[in-house]
C-alpha positions as CSV (number, residue, x, y, z in Angstrom):
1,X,0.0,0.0,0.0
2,X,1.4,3.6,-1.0
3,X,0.6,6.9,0.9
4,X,0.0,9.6,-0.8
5,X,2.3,12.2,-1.1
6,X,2.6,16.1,-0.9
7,X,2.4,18.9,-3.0
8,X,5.2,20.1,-4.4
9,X,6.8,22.8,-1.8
10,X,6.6,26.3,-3.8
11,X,9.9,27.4,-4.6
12,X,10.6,31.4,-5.1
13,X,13.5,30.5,-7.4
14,X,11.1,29.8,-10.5
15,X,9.3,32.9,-9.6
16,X,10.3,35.7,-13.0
17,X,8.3,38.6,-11.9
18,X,6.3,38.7,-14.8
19,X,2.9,39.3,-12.9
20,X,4.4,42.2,-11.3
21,X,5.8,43.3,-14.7
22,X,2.4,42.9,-16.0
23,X,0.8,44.9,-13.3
24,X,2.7,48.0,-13.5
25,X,2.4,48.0,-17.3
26,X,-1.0,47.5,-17.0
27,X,-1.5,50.6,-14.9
28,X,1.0,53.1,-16.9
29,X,-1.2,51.9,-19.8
30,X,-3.8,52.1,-18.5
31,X,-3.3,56.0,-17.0
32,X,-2.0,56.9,-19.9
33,X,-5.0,56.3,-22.2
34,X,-7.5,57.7,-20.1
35,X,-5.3,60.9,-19.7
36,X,-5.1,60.6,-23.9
37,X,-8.7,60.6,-23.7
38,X,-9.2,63.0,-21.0
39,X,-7.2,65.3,-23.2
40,X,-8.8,65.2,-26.2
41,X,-12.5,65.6,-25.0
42,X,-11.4,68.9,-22.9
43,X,-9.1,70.0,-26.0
44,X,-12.3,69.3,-28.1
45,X,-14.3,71.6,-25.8
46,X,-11.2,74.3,-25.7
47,X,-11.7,74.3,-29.7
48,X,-15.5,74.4,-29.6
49,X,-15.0,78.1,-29.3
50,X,-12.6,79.0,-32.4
51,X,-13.2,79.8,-35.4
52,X,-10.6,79.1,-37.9
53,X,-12.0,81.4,-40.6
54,X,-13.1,84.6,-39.0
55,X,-13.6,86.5,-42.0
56,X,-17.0,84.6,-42.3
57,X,-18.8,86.8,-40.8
58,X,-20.6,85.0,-38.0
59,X,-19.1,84.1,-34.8
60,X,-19.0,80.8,-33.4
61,X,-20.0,79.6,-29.9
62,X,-18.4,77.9,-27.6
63,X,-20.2,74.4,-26.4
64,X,-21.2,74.6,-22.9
65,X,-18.9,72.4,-20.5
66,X,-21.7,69.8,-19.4
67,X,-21.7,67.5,-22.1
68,X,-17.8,67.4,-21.7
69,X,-18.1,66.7,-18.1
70,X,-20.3,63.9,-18.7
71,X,-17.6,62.2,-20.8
72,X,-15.3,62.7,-18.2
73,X,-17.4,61.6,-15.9
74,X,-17.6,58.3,-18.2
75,X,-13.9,57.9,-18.0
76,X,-14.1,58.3,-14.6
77,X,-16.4,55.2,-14.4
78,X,-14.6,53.0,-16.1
79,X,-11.8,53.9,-13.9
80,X,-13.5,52.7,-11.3
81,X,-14.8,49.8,-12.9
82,X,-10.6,48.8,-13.7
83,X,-10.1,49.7,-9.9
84,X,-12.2,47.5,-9.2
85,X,-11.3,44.6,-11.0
86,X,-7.5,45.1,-10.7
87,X,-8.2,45.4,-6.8
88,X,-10.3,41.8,-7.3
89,X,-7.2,40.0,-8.8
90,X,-4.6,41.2,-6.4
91,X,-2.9,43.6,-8.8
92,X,-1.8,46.7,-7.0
93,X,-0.3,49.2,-8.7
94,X,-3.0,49.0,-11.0
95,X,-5.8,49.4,-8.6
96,X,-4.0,52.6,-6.6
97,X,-3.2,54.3,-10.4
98,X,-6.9,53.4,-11.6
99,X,-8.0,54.6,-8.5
100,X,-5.9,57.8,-8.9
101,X,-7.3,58.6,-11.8
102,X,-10.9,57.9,-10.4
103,X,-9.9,60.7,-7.9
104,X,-8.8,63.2,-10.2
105,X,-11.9,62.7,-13.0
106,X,-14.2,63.0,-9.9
107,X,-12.5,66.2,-9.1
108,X,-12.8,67.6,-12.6
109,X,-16.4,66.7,-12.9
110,X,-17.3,68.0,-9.5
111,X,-15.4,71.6,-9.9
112,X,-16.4,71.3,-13.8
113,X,-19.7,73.6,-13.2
114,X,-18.1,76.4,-11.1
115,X,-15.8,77.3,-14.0
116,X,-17.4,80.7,-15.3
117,X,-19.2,79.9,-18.6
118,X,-17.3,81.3,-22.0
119,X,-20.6,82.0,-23.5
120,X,-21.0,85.7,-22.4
121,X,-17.7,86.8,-22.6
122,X,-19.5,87.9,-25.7
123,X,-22.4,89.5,-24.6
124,X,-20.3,92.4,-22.2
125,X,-20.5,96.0,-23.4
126,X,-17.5,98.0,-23.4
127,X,-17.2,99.9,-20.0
128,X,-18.2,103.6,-20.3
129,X,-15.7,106.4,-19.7
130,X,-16.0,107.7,-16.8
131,X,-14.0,111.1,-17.8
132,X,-16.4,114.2,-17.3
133,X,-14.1,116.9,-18.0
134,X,-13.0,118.9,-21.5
135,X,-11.3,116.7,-23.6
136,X,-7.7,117.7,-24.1
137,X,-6.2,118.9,-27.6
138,X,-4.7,116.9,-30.0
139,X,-1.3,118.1,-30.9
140,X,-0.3,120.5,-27.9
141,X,-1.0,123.4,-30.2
142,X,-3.4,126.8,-29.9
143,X,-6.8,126.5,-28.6
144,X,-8.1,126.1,-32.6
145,X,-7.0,122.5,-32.1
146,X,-9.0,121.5,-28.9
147,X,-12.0,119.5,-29.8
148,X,-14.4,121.2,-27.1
149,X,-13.3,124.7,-29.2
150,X,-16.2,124.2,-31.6
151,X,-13.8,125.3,-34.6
């Protein structure tokens, strides 16, 4: 009769570091595409505004910043969503830089409305003078130059 026998003991020798390798480039990646993203759908809203041919006549304007927050906000989510899953499967650097990012979107989003609106930077009138007296001459001559003179 045989007895069974044990597992073999784990050895550290055989261990290559690729699943810490894997991890880290997983969460540079990772950061680094929702920060691509991130940049292009607030660049997009930073070019809503401009107008490349302003001899057209009619002047463009800007988007308002809400729809841009909500695709933020989307990023943000799936952030959370990699957090999560990275945080499930033991990967840590991953989980802290997804959560990280999670942080900073959330930030954006939640700040996003109090940044004044571009759309009446339009709509001001030029401030009035406020100068009430004579209005002083023109080239430092005789009194025939001043323009309250009436001549």
């Amino acid at each position: 009769m045989s007895l069974p026998s044990a597992p073999p003991a784990f050895d550290a020798s055989d261990d290559t570091g690729a699943d810490g390798r894997a991890d880290i480039t997983a969460a540079v990646c990772l950061f680094l595409v929702e920060g691509a993203v991130l940049v292009v759908v607030f660049g997009a809203w930073l070019l809503s505004g401009v107008s490349f041919f302003p001899a057209g006549g009619a002047e463009v304007e800007p988007d308002s910043l809400g729809g841009y927050l909500v695709a933020a906000g989307a990023v943000g989510l799936f952030a959370v969503l990699a957090a999560a899953l990275a945080f499930r499967r033991r990967a840590a650097a991953t989980a802290w830089s997804q959560g990280f990012m999670a942080v900073l979107v959330a930030a954006a989003v939640w700040c996003g409305p109090a940044y004044p609106d571009r759309t009446g930077e339009r709509e001001r009138p030029a401030p009035a003078s406020t100068w009430q007296g004579q209005v002083g001459c023109r080239s430092g001559g005789d009194s025939d130059e001043c323009a309250g003179s009436g001549r």
